[in-house]
C-alpha positions as MATLAB code, in Angstrom:
seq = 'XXXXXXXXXXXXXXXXXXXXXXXXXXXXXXXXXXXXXXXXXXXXXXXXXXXXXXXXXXXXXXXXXXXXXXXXXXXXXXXXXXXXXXXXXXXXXXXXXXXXXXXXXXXXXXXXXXXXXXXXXXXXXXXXXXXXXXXXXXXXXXXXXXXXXXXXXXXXXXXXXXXXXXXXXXXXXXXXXXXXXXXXXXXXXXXXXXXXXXXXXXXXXXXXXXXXXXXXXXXXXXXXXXXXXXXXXXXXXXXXXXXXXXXXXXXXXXXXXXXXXXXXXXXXXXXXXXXXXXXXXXXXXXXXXXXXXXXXX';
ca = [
    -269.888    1.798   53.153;
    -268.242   -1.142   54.432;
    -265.072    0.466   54.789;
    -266.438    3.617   56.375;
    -267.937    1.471   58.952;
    -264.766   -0.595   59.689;
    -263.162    2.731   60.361;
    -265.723    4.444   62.332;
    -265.334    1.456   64.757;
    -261.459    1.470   64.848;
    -262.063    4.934   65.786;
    -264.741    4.343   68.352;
    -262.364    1.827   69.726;
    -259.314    4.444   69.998;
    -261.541    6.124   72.701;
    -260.590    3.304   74.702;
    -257.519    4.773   75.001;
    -258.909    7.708   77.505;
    -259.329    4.784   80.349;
    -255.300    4.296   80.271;
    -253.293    4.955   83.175;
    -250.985    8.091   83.240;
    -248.378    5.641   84.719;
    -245.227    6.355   82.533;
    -246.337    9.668   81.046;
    -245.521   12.705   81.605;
    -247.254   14.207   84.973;
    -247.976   17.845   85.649;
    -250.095   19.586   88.579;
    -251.878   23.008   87.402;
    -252.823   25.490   89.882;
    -254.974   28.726   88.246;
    -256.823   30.275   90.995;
    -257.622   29.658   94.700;
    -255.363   29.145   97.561;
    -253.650   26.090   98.263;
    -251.515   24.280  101.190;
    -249.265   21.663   99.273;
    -247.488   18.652  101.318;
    -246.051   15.974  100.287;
    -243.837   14.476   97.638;
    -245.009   15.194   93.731;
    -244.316   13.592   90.574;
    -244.010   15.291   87.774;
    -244.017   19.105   87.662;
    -245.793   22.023   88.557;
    -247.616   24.761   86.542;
    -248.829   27.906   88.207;
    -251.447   30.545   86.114;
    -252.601   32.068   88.939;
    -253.672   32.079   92.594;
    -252.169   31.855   95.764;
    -250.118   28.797   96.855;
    -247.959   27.612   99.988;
    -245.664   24.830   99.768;
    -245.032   23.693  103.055;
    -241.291   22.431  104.507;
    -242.418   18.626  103.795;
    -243.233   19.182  100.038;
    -241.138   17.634   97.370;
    -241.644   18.399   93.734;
    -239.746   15.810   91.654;
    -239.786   17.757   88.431;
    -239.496   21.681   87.810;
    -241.749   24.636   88.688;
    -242.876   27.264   86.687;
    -244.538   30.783   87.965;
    -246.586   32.411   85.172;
    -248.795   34.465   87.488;
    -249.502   34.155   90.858;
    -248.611   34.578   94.566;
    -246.147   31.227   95.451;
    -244.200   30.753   99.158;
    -241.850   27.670   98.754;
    -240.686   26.364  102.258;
    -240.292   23.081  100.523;
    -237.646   21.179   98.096;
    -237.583   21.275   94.081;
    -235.557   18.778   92.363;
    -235.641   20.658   88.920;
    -235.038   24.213   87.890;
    -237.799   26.902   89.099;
    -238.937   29.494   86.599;
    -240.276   32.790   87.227;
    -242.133   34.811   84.607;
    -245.002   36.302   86.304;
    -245.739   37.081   89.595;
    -244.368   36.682   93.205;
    -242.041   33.916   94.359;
    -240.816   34.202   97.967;
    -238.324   31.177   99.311;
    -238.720   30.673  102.748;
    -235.741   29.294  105.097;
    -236.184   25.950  104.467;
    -236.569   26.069  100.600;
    -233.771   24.145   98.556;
    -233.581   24.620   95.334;
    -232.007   21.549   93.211;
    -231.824   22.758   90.046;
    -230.977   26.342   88.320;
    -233.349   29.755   89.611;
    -234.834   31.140   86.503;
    -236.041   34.687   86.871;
    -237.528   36.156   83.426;
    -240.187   38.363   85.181;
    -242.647   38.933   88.211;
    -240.439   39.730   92.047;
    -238.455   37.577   93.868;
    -237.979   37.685   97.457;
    -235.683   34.854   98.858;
    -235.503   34.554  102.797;
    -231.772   33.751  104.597;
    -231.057   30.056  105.046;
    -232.809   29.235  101.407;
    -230.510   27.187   99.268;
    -230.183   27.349   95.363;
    -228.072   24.900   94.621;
    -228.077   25.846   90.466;
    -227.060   28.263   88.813;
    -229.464   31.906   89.032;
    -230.359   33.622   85.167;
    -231.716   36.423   85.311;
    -233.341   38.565   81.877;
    -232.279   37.636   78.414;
    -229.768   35.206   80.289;
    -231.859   32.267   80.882;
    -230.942   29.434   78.546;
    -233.310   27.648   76.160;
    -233.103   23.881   75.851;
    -231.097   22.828   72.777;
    -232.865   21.662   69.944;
    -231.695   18.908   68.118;
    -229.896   19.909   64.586;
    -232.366   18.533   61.728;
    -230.523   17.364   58.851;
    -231.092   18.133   56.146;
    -233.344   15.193   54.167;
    -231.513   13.090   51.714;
    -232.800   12.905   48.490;
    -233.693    9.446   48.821;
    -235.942   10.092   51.595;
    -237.667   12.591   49.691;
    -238.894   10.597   47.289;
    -239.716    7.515   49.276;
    -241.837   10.014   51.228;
    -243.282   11.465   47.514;
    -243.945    7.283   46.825;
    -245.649    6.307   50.142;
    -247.629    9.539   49.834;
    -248.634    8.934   46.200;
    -249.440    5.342   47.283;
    -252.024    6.356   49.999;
    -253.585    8.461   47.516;
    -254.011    5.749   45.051;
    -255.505    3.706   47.965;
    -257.883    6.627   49.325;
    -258.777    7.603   46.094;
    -260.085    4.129   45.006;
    -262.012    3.843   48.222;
    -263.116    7.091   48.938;
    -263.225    8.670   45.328;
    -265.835   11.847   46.233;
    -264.318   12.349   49.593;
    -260.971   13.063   47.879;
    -262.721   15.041   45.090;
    -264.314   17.248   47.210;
    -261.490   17.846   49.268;
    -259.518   19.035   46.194;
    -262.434   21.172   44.704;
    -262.567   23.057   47.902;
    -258.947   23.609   48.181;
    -258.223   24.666   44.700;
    -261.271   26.582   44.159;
    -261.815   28.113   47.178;
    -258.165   28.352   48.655;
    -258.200   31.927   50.615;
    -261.323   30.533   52.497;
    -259.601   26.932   52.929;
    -256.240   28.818   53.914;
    -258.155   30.987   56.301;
    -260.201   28.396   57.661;
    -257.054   26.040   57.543;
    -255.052   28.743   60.314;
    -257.849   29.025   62.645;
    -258.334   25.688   63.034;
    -254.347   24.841   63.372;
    -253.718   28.031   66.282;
    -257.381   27.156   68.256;
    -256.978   23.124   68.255;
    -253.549   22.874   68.906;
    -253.821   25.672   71.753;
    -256.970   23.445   72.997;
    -254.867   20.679   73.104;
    -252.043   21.434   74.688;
    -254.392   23.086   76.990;
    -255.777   19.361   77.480;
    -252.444   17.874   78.071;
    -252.096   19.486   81.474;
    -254.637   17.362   82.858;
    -253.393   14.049   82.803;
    -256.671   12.307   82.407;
    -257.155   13.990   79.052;
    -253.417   13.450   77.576;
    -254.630   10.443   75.979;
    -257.397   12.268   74.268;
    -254.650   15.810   73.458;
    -252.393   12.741   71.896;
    -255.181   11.338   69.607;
    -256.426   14.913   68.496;
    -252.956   15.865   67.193;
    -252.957   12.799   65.253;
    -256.530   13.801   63.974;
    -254.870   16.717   62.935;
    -251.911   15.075   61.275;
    -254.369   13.293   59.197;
    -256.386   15.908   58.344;
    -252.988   18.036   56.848;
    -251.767   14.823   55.331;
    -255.740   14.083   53.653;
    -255.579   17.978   52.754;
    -251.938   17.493   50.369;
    -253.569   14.397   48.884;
    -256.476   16.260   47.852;
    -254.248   18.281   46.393;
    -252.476   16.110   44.531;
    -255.217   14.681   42.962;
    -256.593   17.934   41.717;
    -253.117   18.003   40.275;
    -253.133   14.585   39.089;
    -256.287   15.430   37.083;
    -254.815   18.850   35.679;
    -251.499   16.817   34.498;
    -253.862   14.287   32.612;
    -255.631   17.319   30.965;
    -252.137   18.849   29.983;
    -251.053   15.660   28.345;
    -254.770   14.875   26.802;
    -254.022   11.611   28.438;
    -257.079    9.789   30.261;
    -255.785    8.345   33.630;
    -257.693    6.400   36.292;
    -258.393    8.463   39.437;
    -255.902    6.653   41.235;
    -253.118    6.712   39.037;
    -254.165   10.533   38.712;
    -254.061   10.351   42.421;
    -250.787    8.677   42.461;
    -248.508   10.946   39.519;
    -250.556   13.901   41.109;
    -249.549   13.470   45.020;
    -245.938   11.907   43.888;
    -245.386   15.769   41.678;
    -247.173   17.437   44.803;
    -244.755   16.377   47.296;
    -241.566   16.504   45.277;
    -242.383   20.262   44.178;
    -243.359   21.073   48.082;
    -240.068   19.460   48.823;
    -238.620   22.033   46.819;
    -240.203   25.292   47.843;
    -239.935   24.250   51.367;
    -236.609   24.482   50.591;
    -236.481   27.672   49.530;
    -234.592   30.666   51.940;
    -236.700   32.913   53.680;
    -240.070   32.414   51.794;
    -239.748   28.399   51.998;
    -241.095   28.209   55.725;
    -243.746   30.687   54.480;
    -245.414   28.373   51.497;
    -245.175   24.966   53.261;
    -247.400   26.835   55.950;
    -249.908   28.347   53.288;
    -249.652   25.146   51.780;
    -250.606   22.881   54.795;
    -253.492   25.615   56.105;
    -255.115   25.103   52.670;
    -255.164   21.269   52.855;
    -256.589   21.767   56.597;
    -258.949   23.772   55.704;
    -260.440   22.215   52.915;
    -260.620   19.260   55.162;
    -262.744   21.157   57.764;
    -265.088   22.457   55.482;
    -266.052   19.413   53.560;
    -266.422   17.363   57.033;
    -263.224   15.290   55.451;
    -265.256   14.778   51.947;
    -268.607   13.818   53.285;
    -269.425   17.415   51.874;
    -269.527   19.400   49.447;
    -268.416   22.992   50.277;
    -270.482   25.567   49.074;
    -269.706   29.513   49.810;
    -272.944   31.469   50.922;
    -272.370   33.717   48.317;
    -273.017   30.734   45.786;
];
């Protein structure tokens, strides 16, 4: 209980966060519906879903704009690229453009005297940002990951010995509802937050959920190891503490999800299944404060 409450406080205390400035982060304005006169210079960049806005000749938009849907008149200047998928853009005479015209959808009307100084892509011809090549992990790394994991599930495990229990029992028992439950949760919170990022007041609060979520997918694969910790001790008729269960469990876990991940084509597939499971048998049993119980039962 003691170490419940010291957590429940750091936690309490990571709200503090919200009260941060948005100095130094990244700054977007949203526009959805209405009309709207802009003027002015703005950080950051600009999102359009909808509405009707005018950006008059003073207006500066450090970053780029994006059109989803909407009616926009630019008589302003745009430092970054402009993207059009939806709706109407018109450039008036005094618009300059400083970066490159994307134009994936929605009309286009630019006026004489308008100035693009980029480059104009039109259809399946406007590039994509580069990714960054991910190399592949060296063996090494894999298993110092497999050891830190298998550490934190000795640790949990000793503290929170039910918790992790439960978590397991739901996932391996129940792991088309867990999976299921596991998806839902993944699509709806991460479209919530990245819904919340756009205002900056909330970004703290979008940053702090994905971590939430991060934990809950990482508390998910050490309930799973555990469960296989325990079935490994039963195979070798060899009684084990629940944390070294925990710990010879989560180390196998990771090291065999290592290699299916790995896998072509289908590899991508199972890590997903796998992580939705852990997720969801995280939601249902309130992160092991509960035992789930189908209605059927």
């Amino acid at each position: 209980m003691k170490t419940a409450r010291l957590l429940l406080i750091l936690a309490s205390l990571s709200l503090l966060l919200t009260a941060c400035g948005a100095n130094g982060l990244y700054q977007v304005t949203l526009i959805t519906d209405g009309e709207h006169q802009l003027t002015g210079a703005y950080p950051g960049d600009l999102l359009m879903l909808g509405g009707k806005a005018t950006l008059l000749p003073d207006f500066t938009l450090q970053g780029s704009l994006h059109l989803v849907s909407g009616q926009l008149d630019l008589h302003g200047q745009v430092f970054g690229d402009v993207t059009l998928l939806g709706g109407k853009l018109t450039l008036g005479p005094s618009a300059c453009l400083g970066g490159n015209l994307n134009l994936g959808g929605g009309t286009f009307h630019p006026s004489p005297g308008s100035v693009i100084e980029g480059h104009t892509h039109t259809g399946s011809g406007i590039p994509l940002p580069d990714l960054p090549e991910q190399n592949a992990t060296p063996p090494g790394g894999t298993l110092l990951n497999a050891l830190l994991f298998g550490l934190a599930a000795a640790f949990l495990t000793r503290y929170f010995p039910r918790s992790i229990a439960r978590v397991g029992e739901a996932a391996s028992r129940h792991a088309l509802v867990s999976g299921s439950v596991g998806l839902l949760v993944a699509v709806v919170g991460i479209s919530l937050l990245v819904t919340m990022a756009y205002t900056i007041l909330l970004i703290p609060i979008s940053l702090l959920g994905l971590f939430a979520l991060g934990l809950a997918a990482v508390f998910g694969w050490i309930g799973l190891g555990a469960t296989a910790g325990n079935l490994i001790g039963r195979v070798l008729n060899r009684p084990l503490s629940p944390a070294k269960s925990a710990f010879i469990g989560t180390l196998a876990f990771v090291l065999v999800l290592e290699l299916i991940t790995s896998l072509p084509l289908v590899g991508d597939l199972l890590g997903i299944i796998v992580a939705a499971i852990g997720l969801g048998a995280v939601s249902l049993t309130r992160f092991g404060f509960q035992t789930f119980i189908p209605a059927t039962e």
